[in-house]
C-alpha positions as CSV (number, residue, x, y, z in Angstrom):
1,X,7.1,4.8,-24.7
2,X,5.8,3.0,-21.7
3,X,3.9,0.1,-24.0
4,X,6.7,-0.3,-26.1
5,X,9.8,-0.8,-22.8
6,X,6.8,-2.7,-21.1
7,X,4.9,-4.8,-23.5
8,X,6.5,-4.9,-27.2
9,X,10.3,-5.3,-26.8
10,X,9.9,-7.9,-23.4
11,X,7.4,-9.6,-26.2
12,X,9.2,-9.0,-29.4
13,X,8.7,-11.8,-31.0
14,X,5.0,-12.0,-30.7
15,X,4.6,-8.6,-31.5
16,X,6.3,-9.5,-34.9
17,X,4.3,-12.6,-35.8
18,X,1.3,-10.0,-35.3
19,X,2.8,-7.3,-37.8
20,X,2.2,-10.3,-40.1
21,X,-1.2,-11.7,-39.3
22,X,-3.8,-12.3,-36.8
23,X,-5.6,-14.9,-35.7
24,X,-8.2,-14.3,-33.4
25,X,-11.2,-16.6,-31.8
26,X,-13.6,-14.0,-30.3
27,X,-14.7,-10.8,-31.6
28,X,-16.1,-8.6,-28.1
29,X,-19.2,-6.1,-28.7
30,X,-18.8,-4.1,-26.1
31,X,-19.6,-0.8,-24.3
32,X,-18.2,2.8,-25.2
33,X,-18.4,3.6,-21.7
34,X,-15.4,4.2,-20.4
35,X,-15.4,2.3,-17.3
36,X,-15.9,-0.7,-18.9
37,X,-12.6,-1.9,-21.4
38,X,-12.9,-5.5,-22.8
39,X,-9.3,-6.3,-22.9
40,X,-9.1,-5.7,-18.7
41,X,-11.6,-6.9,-17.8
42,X,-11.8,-10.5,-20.4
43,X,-8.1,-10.5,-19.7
44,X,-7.1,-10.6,-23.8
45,X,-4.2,-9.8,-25.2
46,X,-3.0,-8.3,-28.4
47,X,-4.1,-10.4,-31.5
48,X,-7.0,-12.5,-29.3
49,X,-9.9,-10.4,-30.2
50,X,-11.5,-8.7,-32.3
51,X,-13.0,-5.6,-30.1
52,X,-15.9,-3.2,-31.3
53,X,-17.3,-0.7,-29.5
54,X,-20.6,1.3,-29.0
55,X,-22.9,2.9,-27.2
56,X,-24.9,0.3,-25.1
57,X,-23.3,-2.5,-26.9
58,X,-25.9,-2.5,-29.0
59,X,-26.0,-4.9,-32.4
60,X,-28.7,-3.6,-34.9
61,X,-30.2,-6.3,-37.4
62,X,-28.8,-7.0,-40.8
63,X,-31.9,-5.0,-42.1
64,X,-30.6,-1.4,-40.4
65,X,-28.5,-0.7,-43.3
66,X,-25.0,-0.4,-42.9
67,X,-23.1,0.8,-40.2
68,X,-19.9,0.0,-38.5
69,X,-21.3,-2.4,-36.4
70,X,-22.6,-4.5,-39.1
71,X,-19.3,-3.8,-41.4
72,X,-16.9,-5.1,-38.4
73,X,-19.3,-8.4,-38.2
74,X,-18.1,-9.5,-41.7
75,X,-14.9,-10.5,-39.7
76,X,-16.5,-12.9,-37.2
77,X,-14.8,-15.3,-35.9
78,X,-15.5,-18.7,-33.9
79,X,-16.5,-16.8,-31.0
80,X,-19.0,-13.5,-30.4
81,X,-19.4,-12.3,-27.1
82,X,-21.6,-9.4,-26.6
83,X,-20.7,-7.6,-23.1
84,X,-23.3,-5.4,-21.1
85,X,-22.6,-3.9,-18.1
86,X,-24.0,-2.1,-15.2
87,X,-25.1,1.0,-14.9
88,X,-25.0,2.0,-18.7
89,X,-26.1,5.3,-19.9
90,X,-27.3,4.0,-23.1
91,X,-29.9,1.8,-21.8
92,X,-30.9,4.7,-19.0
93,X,-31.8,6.3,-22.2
94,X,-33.5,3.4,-24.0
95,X,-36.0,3.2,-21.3
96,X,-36.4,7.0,-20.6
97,X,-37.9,6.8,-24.2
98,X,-41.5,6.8,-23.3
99,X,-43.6,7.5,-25.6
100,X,-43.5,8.4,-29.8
101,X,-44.3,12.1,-29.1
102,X,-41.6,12.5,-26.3
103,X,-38.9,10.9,-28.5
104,X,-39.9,13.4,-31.7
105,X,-39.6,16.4,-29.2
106,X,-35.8,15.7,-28.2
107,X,-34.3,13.9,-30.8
108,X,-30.6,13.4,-30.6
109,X,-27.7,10.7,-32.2
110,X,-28.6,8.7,-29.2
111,X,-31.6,8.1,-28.3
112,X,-31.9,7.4,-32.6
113,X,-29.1,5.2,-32.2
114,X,-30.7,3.2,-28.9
115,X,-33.5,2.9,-30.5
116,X,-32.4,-0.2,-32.0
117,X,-33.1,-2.2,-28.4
118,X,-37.0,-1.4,-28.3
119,X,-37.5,-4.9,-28.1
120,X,-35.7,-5.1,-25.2
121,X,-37.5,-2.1,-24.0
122,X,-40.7,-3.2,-24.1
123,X,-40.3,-6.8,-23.1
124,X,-38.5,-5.2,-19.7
125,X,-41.5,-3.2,-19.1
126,X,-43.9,-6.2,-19.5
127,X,-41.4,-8.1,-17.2
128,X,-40.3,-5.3,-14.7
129,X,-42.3,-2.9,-15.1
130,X,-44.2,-2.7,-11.5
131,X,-40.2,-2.3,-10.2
132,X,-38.1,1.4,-9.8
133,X,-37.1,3.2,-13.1
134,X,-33.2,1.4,-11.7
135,X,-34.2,-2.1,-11.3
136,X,-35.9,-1.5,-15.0
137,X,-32.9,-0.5,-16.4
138,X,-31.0,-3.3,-15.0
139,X,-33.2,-6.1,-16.0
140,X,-33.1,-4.3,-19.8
141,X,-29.3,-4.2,-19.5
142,X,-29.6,-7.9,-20.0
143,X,-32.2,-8.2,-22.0
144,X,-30.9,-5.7,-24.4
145,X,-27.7,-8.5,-24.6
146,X,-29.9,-11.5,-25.4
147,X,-31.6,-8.7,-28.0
148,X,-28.5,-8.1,-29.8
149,X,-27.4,-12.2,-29.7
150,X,-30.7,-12.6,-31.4
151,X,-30.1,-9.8,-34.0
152,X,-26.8,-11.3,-34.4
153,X,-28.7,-14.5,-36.1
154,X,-30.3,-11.5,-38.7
155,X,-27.2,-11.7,-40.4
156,X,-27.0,-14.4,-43.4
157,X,-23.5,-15.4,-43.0
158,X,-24.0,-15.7,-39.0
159,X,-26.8,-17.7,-39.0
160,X,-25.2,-20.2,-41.6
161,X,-22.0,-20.6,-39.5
162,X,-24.1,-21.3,-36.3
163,X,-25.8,-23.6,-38.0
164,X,-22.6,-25.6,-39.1
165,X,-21.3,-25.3,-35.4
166,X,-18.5,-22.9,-36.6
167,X,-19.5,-20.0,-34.9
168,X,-20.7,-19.8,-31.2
169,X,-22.8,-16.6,-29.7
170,X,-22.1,-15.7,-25.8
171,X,-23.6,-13.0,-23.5
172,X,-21.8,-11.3,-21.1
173,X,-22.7,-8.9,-18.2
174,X,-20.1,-7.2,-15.9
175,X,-21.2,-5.1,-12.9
176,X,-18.5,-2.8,-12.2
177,X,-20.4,-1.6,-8.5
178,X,-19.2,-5.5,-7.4
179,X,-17.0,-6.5,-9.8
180,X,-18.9,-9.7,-10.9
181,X,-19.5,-10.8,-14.4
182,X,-22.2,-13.3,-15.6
183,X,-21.4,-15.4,-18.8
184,X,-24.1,-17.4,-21.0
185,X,-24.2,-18.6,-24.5
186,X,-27.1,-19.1,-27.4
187,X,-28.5,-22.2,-28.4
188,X,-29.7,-22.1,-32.1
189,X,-31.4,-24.8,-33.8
190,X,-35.0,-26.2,-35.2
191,X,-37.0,-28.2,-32.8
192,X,-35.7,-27.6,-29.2
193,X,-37.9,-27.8,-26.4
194,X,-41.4,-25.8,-26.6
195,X,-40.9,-25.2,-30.0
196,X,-38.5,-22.5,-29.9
197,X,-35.2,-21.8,-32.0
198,X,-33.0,-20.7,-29.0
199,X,-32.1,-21.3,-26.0
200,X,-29.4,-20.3,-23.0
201,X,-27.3,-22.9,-21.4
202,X,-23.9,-22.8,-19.3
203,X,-24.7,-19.5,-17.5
204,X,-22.6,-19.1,-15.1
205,X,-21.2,-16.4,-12.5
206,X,-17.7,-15.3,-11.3
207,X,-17.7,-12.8,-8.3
């Protein structure tokens, strides 16, 4: 009753252009966790984004299989932003996974499900993995975002539309112990510099 006084009647009539369609730029892959909600923190309102959810924000490659993840990516947009944040219990989890034999002896939905961001994983340990079992986590909190930008590119119909220019990819981290959040996007194309197919450009910072 609160939403509709507040937010649907003082906006009536944009509320009923949406009963009718939507038009949105950005679809948000974001975090289940529930200190971190897209919409408050990215400042969108109703009809402005797409908004799927999961644990560790975690996008598997077109070659999973089907899930909802990769069912709600059929509706992209011009804009994906895939937001990380701090602290996240998913990738605490992601990097507790040691070792094959450990992961068969306490198999869950999670750990199964996290298991998607090995990459991430493994390129954090070769990276940061003379720092504390925290730092690690935080440096694969990021590197578990560039990980799911690059599955993104897995997907036919994605890869096509960033190849046109129609579609753009974006990182995101926020870190809700200082409220700061870091922005980037991916570069895609043949022949930029050393060879490689991606690259990041316009990171920037708001604190």
């Amino acid at each position: 009753m609160d939403f509709k006084q507040r937010n649907c009647l003082e906006n009536f009539s944009n509320y009923r252009n949406l009963a009718e369609q939507q038009t949105p730029k950005f679809m948000v892959v974001a975090c289940a966790d529930s200190r971190v909600c897209p919409s408050s923190v990215l400042g969108f309102q109703p009809g402005e984004a797409f908004t799927l959810r999961n644990v560790a924000n975690l996008v598997p490659p077109y070659q999973h299989g089907a899930s909802e993840t990769s069912a709600a990516l059929e509706f992209a947009v011009e804009n994906v932003l895939v937001v990380g944040h701090s602290r996240c219990g998913g990738i605490q989890a992601l990097m507790s996974m040691k070792s094959k034999q450990n992961y068969s002896e306490s198999r869950s939905f999670i750990r199964d499900w996290v298991s998607i961001g090995k990459s991430a994983r493994l390129s954090t340990e070769a990276a940061a993995g003379n720092l504390n079992f925290e730092l690690q986590c935080r440096h694969c909190e990021k590197e578990s975002i560039n990980s799911s930008l690059l599955n993104l590119l897995t997907y036919p119909w994605i890869e096509k539309r960033v190849n046109e220019g129609t579609l753009n990819l974006h990182g995101g981290y926020y870190n809700f112990v200082d409220c700061t959040f870091e922005k980037w996007t991916l570069v895609y194309r043949q022949g930029l510099e050393g060879g490689s197919k991606y690259a990041i450009k316009n990171r920037s910072t708001w604190s």
